[in-house]
VOGU-3710 file (C-alpha; in Angstrom, 3 decimals, decimal comma):
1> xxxxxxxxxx> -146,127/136,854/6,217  -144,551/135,991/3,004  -141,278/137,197/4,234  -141,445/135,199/7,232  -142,092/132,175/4,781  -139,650/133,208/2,539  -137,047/133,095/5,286  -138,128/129,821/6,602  -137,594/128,416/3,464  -133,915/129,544/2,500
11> xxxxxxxxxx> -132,573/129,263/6,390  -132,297/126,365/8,566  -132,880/126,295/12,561  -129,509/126,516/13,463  -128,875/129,683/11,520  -131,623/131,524/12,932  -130,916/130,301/16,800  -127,122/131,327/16,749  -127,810/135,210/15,029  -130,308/134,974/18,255
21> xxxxxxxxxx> -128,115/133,532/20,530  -124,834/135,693/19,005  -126,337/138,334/21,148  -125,494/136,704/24,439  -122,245/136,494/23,928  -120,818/139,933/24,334  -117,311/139,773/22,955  -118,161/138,403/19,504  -119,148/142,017/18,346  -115,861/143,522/19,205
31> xxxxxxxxxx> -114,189/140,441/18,118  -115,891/140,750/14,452  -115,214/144,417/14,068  -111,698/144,171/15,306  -110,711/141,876/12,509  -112,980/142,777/9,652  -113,838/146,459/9,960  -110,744/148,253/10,680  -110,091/149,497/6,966  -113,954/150,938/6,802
41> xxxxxxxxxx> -113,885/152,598/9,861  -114,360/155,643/7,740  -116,635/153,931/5,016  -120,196/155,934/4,771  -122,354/154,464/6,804  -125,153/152,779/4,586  -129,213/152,587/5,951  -130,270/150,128/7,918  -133,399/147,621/6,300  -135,147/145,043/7,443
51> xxxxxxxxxx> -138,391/144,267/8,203  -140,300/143,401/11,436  -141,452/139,323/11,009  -143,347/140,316/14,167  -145,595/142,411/12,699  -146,070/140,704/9,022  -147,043/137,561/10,933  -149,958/139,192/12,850  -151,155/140,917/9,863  -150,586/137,600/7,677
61> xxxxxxxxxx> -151,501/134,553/10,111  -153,294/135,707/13,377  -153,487/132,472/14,746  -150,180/131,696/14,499  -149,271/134,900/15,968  -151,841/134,036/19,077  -150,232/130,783/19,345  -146,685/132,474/19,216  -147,859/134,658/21,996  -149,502/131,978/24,070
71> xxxxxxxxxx> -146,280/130,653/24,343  -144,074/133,244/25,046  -146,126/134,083/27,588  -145,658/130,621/29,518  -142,181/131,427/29,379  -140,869/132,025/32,896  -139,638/135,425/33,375  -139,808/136,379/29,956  -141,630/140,028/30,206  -139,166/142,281/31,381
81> xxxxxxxxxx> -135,455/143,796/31,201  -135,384/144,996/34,514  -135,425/143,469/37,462  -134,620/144,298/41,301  -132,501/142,415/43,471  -133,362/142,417/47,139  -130,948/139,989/49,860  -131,565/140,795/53,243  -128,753/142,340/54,947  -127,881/144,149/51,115
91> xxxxxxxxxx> -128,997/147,470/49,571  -131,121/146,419/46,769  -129,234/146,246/43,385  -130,777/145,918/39,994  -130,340/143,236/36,803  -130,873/144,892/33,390  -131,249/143,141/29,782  -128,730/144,398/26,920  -128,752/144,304/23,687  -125,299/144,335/21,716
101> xxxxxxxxxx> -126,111/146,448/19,548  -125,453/150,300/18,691  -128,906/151,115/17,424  -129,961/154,326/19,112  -133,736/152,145/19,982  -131,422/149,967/22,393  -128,864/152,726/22,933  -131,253/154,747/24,688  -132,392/153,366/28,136  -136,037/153,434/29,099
111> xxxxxxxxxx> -136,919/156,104/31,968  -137,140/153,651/34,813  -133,739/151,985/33,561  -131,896/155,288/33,080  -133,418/156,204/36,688  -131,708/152,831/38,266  -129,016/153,309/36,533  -128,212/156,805/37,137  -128,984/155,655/41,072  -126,458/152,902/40,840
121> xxxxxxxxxx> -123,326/153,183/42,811  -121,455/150,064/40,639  -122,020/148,991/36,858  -121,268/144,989/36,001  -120,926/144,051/32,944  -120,069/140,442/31,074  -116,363/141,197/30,635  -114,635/144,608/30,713  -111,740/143,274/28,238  -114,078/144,986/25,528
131> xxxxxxxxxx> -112,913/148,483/26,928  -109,303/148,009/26,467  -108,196/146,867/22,814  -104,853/146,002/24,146  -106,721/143,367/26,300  -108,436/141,909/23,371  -105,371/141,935/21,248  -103,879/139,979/24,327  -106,621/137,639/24,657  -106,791/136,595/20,935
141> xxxxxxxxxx> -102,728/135,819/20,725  -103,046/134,376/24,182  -104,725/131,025/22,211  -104,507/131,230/18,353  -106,045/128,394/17,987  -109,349/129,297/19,412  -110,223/131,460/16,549  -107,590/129,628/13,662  -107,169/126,756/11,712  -103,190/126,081/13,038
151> xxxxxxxxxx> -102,559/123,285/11,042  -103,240/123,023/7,100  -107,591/123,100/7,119  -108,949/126,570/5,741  -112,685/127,173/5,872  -112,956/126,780/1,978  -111,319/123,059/2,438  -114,359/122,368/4,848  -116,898/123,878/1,970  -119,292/122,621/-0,915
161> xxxxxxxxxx> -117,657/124,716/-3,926  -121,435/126,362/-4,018  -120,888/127,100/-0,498  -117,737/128,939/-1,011  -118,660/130,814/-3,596  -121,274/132,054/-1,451  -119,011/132,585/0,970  -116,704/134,278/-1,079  -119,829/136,812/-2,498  -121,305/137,662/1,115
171> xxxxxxxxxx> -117,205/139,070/1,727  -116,653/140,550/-1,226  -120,194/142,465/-0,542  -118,817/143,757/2,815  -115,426/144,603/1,228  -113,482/141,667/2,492  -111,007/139,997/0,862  -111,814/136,102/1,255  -108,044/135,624/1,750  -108,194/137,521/4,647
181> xxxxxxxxxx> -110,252/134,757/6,331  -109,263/131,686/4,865  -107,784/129,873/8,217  -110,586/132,000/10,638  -112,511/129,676/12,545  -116,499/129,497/11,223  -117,783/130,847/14,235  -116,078/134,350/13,565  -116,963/134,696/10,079  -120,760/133,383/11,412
191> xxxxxxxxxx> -120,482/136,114/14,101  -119,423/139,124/11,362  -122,116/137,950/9,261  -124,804/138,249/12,115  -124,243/142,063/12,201  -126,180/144,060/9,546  -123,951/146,149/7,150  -125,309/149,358/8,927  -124,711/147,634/12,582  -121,036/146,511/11,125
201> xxxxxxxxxx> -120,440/150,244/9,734  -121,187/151,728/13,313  -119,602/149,925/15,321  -116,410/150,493/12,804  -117,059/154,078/13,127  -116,507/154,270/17,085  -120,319/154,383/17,939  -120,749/152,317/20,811  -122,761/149,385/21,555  -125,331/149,695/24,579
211> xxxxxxxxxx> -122,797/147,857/27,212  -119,843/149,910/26,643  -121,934/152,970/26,520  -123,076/152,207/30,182  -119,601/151,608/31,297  -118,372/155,046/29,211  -121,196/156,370/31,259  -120,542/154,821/34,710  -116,766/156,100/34,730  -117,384/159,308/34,010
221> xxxxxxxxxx> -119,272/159,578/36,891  -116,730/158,036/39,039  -118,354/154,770/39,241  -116,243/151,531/38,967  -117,130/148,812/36,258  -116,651/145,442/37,249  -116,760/142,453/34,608  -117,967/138,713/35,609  -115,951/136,907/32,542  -113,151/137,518/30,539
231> xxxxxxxxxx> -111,962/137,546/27,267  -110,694/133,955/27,238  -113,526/132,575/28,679  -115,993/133,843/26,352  -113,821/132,530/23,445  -112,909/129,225/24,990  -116,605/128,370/25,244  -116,989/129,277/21,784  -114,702/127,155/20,350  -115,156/124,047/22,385
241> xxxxxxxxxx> -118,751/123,585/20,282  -118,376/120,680/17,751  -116,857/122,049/14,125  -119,682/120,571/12,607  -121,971/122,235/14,301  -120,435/126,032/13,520  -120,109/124,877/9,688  -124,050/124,293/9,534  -124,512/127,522/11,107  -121,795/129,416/9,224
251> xxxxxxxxxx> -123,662/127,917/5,590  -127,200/128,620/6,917  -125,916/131,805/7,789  -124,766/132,389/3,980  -127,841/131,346/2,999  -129,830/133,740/5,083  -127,840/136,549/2,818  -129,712/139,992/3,681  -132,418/138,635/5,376  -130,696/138,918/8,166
261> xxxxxxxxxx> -131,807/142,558/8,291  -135,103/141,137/8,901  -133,796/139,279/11,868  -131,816/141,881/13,562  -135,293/144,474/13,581  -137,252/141,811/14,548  -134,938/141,194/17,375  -134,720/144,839/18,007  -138,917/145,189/18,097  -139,133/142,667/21,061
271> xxxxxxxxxx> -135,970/144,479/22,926  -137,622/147,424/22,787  -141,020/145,809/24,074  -139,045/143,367/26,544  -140,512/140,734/25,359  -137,589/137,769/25,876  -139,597/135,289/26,232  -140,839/135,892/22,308  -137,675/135,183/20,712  -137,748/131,423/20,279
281> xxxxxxxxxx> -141,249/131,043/19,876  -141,429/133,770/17,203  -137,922/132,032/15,141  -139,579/128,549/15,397  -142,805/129,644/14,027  -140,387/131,014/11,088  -138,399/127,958/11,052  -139,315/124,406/8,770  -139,351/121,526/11,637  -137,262/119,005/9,588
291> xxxxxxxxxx> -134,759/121,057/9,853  -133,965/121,507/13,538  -130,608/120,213/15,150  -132,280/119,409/18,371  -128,803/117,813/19,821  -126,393/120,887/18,267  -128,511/123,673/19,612  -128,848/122,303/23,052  -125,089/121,759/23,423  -124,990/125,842/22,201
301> xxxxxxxxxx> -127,391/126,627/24,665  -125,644/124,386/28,000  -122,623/126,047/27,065  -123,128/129,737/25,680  -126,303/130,090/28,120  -127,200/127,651/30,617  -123,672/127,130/32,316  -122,270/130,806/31,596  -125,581/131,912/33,713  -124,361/129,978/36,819
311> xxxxxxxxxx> -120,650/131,529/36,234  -122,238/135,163/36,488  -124,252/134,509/39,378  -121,681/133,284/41,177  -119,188/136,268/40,298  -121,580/138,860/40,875  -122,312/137,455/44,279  -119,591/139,175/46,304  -120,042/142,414/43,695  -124,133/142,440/44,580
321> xxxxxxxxxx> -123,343/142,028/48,712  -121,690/145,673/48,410  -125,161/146,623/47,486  -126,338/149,306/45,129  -125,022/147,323/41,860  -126,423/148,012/38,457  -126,023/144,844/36,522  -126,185/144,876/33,178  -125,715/141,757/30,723  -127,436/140,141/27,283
331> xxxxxxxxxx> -131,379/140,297/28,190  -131,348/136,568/26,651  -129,787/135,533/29,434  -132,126/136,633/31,478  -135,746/134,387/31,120  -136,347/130,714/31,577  -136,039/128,257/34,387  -132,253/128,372/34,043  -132,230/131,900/33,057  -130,601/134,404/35,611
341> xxxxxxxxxx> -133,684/135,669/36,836  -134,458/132,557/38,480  -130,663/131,767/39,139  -130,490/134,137/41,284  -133,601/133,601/43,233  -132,302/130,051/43,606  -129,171/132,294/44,713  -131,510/133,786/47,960  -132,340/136,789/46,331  -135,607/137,960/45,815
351> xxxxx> -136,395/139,044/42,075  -139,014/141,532/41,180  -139,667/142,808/37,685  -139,469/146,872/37,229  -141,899/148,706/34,532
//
């Protein structure tokens, strides 16, 4: 419990609900160790930490952890990563929940997953720019100024000199020179600092995260991989969130320092039990009310979420007629009224959980 505290008390809202929300948005990963990790690719890989808040907050405050449960279990669709899309007049296809991540726990499918999947004549994924680095090199010189500062503003200019110095300390920890990021844009730097050092070190290293290791899967078996965004898009969203709004979260972020640890297995606990309707209950029990950005948050969430849901339903429509699709994307896209499971119900589908 104390750790829980402890993080509610050095981390504001924001923080918390974009290393959350960072795992919707599939490119950022790639993005972050594309630009950051390419020197450490053969660095030793150092041990993952982190505690689960989870399970310090039943042992430490019960009731709070009943209340935490009462809610996520009002959450609409939010038990369950996969779920079974039936259309009459279309072979049944299935939706999965990902994790972006290349911890072997998410890595490794559950039985009934690997069994769909293994069935599954197509794979769909968010965007399949994240299997060709030429593509991603393309897409990131395509619009410069989606990810830098093009005229004379570097992120220290837009910092506290406390807040720099932090800055500067969290990159010198990871073995990044803080000139090397001076005109990035404060969502990248937010999104590197979201990955634990041992997640960073991985991915660096070549292991996979869980989407591209379907896809590495699905075309070795002959299957083709079809993406329902690209590269552009993803960033484009991104950036059009209000600079303010990225600075809070980039500082919070900062402060957060190696808590973040604590985040990430917390995150990884409720993957593993598909529980994705526990997320924001569980952060805003950790998270001091005062402190919540009510207005920023719901912009990231119409944007990054909400709207990017309806996008993917609509592309995977003609993909999901062919029948026999396994679709795989971010499992926090997946609960809530304007999650996908109910999108695509609205969509004519019917929508049955798997277990």
């Amino acid at each position: 419990m104390k750790r829980v505290i402890a993080i509610a008390d050095r981390a504001a809202s924001v923080s918390l609900k974009l290393l959350v929300a960072l795992n919707v948005l599939f490119f950022l990963s790639f993005l972050a160790v594309l630009l950051f990790a390419a020197g450490r690719a053969h660095a030793e890989i150092p041990t993952c930490t982190g505690a689960d808040m989870l399970s310090a907050l039943q042992k430490g405050s019960p009731a709070t952890y009943d209340k935490i449960e009462a809610e996520a279990a009002a959450t609409l669709n939010g038990k369950g990563l996969l779920w079974k899309l039936e259309k009459s007049g279309e072979q049944p296809s299935y939706l999965f929940g990902t994790m972006h991540m290349t911890d072997p726990r998410v890595t490794t499918l559950p039985a009934y997953a690997q069994k769909a999947f293994d069935a599954a004549g197509t794979l769909i994924i968010e965007t399949t720019d994240v299997l060709d680095k030429q593509k991603m090199m393309t897409a990131m010189l395509k619009e410069p100024d989606l990810m830098m500062f093009t005229d004379s503003t570097t992120l220290s200019s837009l910092l506290s000199p406390k807040e720099a110095a932090a800055m500067n300390a969290a990159l010198d920890a990871r073995g990044i020179p803080p000139a090397t990021v001076a005109k990035m844009k404060p969502w990248m730097l937010s999104a590197m600092m979201a990955l634990p050092a041992c997640e960073l070190a991985r991915q660096s290293s070549g292991a996979p995260v869980l989407d591209v290791k379907l896809a590495e899967s699905a075309k070795a078996a002959g299957k083709p991989v079809e993406g329902l965004e690209t590269a552009e898009s993803q960033l484009r969203a991104m950036a059009s969130l209000p600079l303010a709004f990225h600075m809070k979260g980039l500082v919070d972020t900062l402060k957060l320092g190696d808590k973040v640890n604590d985040i990430n297995e917390t995150m990884i606990v409720l993957y593993q039990r598909g529980d994705t309707g526990m997320f924001w209950p569980l952060f805003r029990a950790a998270m001091p009310d005062e402190q919540e950005d009510p207005a920023g948050y719901a912009a990231f969430e119409e944007t990054m979420i909400t709207s990017r849901n309806k996008v993917m339903v609509d592309h995977a429509g003609p993909i999901l007629a062919k029948g026999n699709a396994f679709m795989a994307v971010g499992a926090l896209h997946l609960p809530g009224p304007e999650g996908l499971v109910e999108d695509f119900r609205k969509a004519g589908y019917t929508v049955t959980a798997v277990n």
